[in-house]
C-alpha positions, 0 to 999 in steps of 0.5 A: 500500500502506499503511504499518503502524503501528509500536511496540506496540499503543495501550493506548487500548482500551474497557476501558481507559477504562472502567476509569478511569472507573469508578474515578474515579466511585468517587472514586479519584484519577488515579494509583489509576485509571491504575494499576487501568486498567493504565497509568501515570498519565502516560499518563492525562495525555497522554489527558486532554490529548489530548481538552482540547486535540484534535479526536480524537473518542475522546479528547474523549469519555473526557475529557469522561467523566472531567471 
């Protein structure tokens, strides 16, 4: 059986980093993208350094559109 993922549900969804982006291609800094997104701006950072520093291919792809 598998086990189930515990704690609440990622915010790491599409429309998420898509909102992020979209802000940051409009120029906004990190904290107005992280708080138009939903998110704290921490949590962009952890995102961020996730694709710099992983070889999860969803978080290099959003850190590669946001670099």
């Amino acid at each position: 059986m598998p086990k189930k993922k515990r704690g609440p549900p990622s915010k790491f969804t599409q429309e998420t980093r898509r909102k992020v982006i979209e802000a940051i291609t409009l120029g906004c800094t990190y904290g107005i993208a992280a708080s138009y997104a939903g998110i704290a701006e921490s949590t962009l950072f952890k995102w961020l350094a996730s694709g710099r520093d992983e070889d999860d291919k969803t978080y290099i792809a959003f850190y590669r559109s946001v670099k």
